[in-house]
Residue frames relative to the residue before (quaternion, step in Angstrom):
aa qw qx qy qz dx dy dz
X 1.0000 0.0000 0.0000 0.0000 0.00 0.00 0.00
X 0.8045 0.3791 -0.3284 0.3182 3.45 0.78 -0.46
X 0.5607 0.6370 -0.3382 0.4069 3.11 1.13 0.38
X 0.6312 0.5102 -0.2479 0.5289 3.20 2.08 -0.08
X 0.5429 0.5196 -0.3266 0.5732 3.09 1.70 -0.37
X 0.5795 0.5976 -0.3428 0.4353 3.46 0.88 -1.07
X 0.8643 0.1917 0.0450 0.4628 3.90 0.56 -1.10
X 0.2920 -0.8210 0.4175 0.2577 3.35 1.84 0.49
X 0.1007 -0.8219 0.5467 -0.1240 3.75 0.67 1.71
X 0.0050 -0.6577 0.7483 -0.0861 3.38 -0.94 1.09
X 0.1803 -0.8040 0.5371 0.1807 3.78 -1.48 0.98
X 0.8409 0.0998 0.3018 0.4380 3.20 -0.88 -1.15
X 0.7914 0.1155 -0.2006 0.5658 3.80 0.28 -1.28
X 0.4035 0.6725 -0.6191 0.0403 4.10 1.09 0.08
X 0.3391 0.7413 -0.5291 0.2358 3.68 1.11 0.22
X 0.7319 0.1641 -0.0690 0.6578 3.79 1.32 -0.85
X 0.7840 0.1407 -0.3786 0.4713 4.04 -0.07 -0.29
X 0.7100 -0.5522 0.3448 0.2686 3.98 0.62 0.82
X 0.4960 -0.5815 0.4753 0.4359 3.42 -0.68 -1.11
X 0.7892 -0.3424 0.1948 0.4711 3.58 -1.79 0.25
X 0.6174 0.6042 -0.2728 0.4235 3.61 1.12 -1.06
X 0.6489 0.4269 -0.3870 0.4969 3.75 0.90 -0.46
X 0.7395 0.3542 -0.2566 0.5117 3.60 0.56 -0.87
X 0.4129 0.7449 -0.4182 0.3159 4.10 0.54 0.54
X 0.0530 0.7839 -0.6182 0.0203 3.74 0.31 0.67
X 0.9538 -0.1169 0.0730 0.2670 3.99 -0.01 -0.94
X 0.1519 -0.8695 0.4144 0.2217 3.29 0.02 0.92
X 0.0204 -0.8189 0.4939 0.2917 3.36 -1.32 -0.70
X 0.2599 -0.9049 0.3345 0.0401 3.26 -0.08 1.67
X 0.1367 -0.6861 0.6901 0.1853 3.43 -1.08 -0.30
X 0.0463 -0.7969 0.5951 -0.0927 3.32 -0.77 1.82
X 0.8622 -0.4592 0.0252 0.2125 3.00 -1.62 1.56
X 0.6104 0.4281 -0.2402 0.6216 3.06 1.55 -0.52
X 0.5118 -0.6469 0.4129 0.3861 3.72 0.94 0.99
X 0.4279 0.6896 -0.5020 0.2990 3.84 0.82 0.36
X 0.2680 -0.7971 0.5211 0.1458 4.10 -0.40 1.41
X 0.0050 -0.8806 0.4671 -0.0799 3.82 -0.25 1.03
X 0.2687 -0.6886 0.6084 0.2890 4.04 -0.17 0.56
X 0.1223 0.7125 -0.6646 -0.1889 3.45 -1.35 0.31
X 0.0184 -0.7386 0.6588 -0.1417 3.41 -0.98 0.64
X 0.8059 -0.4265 0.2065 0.3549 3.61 -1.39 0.26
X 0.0815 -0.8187 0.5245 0.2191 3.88 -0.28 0.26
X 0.1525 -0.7294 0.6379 0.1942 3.37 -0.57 0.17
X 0.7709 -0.5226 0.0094 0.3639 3.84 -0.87 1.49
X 0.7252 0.4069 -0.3133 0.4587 3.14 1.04 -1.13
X 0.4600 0.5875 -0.4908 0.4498 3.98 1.04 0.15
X 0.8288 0.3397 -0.1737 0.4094 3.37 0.49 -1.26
X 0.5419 0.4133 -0.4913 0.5422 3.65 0.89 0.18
X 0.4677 0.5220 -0.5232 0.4849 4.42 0.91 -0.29
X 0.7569 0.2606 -0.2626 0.5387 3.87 0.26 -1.59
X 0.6778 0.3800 -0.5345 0.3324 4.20 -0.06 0.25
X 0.7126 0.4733 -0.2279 0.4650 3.78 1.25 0.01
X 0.1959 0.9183 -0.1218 0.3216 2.62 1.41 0.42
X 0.1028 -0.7709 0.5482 0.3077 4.21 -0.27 -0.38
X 0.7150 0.4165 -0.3093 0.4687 4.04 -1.09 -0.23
X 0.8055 -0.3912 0.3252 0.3039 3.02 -1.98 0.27
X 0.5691 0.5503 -0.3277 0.5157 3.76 0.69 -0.49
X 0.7113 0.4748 -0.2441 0.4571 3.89 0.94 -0.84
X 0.5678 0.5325 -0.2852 0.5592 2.95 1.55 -0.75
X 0.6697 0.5016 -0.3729 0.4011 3.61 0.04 -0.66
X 0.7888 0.3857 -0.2278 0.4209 3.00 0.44 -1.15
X 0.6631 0.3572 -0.4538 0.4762 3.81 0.70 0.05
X 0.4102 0.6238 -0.4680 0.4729 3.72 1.33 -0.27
X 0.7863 0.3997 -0.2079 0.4228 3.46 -0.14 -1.39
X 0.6774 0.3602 -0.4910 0.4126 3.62 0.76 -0.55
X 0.5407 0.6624 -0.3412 0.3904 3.57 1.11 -1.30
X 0.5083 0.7438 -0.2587 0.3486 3.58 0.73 -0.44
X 0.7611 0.4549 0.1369 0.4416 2.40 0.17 -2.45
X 0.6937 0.3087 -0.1782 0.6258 3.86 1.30 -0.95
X 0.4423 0.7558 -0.2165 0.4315 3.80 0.93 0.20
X 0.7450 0.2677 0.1488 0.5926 2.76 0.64 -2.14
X 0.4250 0.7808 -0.4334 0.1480 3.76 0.48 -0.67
X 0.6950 0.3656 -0.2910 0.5464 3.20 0.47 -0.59
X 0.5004 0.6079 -0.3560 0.5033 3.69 0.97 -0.18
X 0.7866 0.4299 -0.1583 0.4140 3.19 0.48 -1.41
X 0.6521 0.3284 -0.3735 0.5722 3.45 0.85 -0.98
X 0.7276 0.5027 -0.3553 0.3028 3.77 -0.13 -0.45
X 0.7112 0.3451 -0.1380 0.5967 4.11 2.13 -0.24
X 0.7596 0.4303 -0.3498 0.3399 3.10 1.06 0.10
X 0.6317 -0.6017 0.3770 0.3111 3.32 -0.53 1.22
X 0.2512 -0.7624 0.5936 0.0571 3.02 -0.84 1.49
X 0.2915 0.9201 -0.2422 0.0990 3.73 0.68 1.22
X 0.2652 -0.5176 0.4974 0.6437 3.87 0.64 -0.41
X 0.9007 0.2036 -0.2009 0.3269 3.65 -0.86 -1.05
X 0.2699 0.5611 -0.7483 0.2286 4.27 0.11 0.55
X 0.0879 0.5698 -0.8120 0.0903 3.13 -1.44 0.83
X 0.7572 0.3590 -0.4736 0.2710 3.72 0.02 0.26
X 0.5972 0.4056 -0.4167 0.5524 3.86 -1.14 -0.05
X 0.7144 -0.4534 0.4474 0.2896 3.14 -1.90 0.78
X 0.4657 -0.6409 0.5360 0.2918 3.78 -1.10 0.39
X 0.3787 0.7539 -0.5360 -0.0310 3.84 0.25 0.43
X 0.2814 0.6678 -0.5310 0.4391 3.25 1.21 0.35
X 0.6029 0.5486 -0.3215 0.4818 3.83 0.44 -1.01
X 0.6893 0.3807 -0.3157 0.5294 4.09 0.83 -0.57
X 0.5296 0.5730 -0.4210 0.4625 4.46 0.98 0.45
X 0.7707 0.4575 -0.3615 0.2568 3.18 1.00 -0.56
X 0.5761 -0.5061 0.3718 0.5232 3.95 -1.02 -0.65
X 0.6163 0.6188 -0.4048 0.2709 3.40 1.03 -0.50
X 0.8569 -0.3642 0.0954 0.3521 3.46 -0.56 0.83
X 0.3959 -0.6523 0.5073 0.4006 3.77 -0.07 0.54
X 0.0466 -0.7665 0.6149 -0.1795 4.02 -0.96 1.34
X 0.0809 -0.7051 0.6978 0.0963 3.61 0.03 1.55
X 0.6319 0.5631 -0.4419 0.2971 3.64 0.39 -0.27
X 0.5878 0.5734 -0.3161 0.4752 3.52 1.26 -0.03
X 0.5369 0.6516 -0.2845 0.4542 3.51 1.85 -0.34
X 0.7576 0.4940 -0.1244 0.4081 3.06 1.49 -1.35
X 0.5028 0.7026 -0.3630 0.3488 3.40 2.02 -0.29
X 0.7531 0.2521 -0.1616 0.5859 3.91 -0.24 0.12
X 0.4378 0.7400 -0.4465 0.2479 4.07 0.78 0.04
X 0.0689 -0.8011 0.5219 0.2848 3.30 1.59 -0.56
X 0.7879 -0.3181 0.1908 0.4915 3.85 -0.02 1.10
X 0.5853 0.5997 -0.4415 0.3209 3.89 0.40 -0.08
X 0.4819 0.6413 -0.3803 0.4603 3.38 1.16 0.12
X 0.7629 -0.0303 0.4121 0.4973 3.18 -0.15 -2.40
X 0.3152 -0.6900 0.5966 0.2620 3.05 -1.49 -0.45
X 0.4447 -0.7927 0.4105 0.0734 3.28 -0.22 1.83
X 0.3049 0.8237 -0.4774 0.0254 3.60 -0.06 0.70
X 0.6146 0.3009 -0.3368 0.6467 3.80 1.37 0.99
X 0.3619 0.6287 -0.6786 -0.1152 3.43 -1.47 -0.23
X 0.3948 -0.6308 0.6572 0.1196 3.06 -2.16 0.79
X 0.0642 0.8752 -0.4765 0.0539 3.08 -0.44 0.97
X 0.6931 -0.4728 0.3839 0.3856 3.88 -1.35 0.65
X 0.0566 -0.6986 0.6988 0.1430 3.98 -0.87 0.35
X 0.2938 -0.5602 0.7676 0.1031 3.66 -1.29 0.99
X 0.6079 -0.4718 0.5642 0.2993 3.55 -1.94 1.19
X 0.2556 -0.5800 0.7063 0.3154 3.87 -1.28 -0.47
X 0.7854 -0.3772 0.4224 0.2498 2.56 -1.57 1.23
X 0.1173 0.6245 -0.7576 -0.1493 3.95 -1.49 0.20
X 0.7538 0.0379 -0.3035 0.5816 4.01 0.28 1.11
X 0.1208 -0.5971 0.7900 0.0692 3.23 -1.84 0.81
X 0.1310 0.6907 -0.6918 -0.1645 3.13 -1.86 0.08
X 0.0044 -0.8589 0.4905 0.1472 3.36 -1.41 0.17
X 0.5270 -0.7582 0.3835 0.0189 3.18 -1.39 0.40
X 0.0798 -0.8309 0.5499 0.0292 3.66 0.51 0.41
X 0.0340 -0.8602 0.5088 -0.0092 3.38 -0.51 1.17
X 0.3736 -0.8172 0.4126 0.1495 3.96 -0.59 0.30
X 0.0541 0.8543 -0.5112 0.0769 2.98 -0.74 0.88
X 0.5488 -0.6612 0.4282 0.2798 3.74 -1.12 0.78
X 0.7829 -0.3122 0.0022 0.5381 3.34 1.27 0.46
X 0.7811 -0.3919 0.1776 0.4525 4.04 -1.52 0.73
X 0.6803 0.5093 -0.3431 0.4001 3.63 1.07 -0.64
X 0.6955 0.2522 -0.3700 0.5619 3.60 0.62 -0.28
X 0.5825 0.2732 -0.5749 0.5054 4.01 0.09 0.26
X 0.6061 0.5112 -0.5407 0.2811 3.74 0.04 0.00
X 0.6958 0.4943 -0.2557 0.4540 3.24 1.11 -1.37
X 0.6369 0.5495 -0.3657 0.3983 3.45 0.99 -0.61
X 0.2635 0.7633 -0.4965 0.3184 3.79 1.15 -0.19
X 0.8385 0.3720 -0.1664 0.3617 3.48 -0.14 -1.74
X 0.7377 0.2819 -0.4304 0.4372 3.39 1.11 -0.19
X 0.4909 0.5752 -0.4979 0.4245 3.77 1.05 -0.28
X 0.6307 0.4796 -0.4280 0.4347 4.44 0.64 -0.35
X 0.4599 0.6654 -0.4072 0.4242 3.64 1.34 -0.70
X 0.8801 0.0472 -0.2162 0.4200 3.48 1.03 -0.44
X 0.8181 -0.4362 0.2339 0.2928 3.14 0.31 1.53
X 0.1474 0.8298 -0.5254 0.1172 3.52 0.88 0.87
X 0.1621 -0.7302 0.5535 0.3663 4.02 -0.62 -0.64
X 0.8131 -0.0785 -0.0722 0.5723 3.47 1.21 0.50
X 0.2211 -0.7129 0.6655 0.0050 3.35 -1.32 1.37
X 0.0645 -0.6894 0.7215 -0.0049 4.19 -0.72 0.79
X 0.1889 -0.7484 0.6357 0.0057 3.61 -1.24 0.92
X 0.1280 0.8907 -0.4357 0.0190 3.52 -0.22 1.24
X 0.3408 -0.8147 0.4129 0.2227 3.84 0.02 1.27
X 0.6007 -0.4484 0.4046 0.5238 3.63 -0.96 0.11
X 0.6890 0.5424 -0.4155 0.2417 3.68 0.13 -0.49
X 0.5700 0.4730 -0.3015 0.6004 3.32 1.88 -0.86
X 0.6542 0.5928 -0.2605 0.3907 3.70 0.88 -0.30
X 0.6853 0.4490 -0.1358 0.5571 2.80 1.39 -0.39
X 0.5906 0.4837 -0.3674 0.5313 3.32 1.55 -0.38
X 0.4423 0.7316 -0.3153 0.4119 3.64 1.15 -0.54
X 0.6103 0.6054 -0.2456 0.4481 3.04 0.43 -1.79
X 0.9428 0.2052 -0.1154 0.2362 2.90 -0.05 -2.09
X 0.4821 0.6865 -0.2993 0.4547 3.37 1.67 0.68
X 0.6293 -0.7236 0.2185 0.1807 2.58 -0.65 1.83
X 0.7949 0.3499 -0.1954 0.4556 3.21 1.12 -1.40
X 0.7776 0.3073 -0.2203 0.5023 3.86 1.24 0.00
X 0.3405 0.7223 -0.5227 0.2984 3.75 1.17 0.65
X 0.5827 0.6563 -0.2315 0.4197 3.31 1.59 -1.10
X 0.6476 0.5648 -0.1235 0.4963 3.55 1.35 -1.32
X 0.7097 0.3717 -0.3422 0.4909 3.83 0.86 -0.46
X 0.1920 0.6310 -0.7268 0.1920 4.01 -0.14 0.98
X 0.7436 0.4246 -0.4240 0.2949 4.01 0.38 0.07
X 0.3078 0.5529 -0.4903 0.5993 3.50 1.80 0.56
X 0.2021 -0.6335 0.7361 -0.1264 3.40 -1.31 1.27
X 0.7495 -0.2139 -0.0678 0.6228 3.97 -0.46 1.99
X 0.5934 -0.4088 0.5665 0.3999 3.06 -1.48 -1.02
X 0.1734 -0.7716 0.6044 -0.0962 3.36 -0.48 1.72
X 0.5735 -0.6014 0.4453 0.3333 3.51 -0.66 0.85
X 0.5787 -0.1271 0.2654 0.7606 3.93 0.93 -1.34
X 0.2092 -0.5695 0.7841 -0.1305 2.20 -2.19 0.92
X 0.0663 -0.7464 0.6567 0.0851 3.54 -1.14 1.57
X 0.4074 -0.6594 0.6297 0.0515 3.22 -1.30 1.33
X 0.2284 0.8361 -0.4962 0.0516 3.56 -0.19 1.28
X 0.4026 -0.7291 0.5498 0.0638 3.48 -0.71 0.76
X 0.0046 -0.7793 0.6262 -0.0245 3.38 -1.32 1.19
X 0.1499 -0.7903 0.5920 0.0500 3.57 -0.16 0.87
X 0.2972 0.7121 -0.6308 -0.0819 3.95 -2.20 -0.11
X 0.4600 -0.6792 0.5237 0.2298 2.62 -1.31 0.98
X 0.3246 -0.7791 0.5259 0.1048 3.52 -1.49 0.74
């Protein structure tokens, strides 16, 4: 886990459950001044207690809002509006109404923050059916372009594979045997997945 918190890790299905930052509820940190601190949602009258505050923990937290209310127009107007950003610091995450979350500061920080030594995180149901699909294409430019209409219907994961990875496949010993659902030699091939729960 801390390496996903550490680098705000997002796989395969972040197409529907998002990244480490969506599913984050509570951290517990250890800040530079060896000071151990829980962060977790605040709701106003919490976060005006920790912005009036004394010590390093009071500090942050009026830093990080000051920031965030500073910069704003900056921020909304440079940060990639994207499914996967996981790098750079989350102040965009400090504009919204949804609870004030220093733990959302610490998500992608790769250690330059704190020292992460809890986390509470969101659980998602598992799937009870998957299917998938292995489409063809005459090369990377039409499975690329085809992306935007294959999300139109709600995939839980899209993989892009070019002839060169296809070809490395092939020529591997232990998975040449394993590729009978490739049909000729397709330039790329997206490998999409539909899942629901029942």
């Amino acid at each position: 886990m801390g390496g996903g918190v550490g680098n705000n890790t997002c796989g395969a299905h972040s197409v529907i459950y998002g990244k480490t930052l969506d599913h984050i509820k509570e951290l517990e940190v250890i800040l530079s001044d060896g000071t151990q601190t829980h962060f977790m949602p605040l709701e106003a009258r919490e976060l005006e207690s920790k912005l009036s505050g004394t010590g390093l923990e009071s500090d942050i937290y009026r830093g990080v809002r000051r920031l965030a209310q500073e910069n704003a127009a900056s921020i909304e107007a440079r940060y990639p509006n994207i499914m996967r950003r996981v790098s750079g610091y989350n102040l965009d995450e400090f504009l919204t109404d949804a609870p004030f979350n220093m733990a959302k500061m610490v998500v992608g920080s790769e250690g330059t923050l704190c020292v992460v030594t809890e986390v509470k995180i969101n659980l998602v149901p598992r799937p009870t059916m998957t299917a998938l699909s292995v489409v063809h294409f005459q090369d990377i430019f039409g499975a690329s372009e085809a992306v935007k209409d294959i999300l139109e219907h709600g995939p839980s994961s899209i993989e892009i594979m070019d002839s060169n990875v296809l070809e490395r496949f092939r020529a591997s010993t232990g998975l040449g045997s394993n590729m009978a659902f490739i049909e000729g030699s397709p330039g790329a091939i997206l490998v999409v997945e539909f899942l629901r729960r029942i």
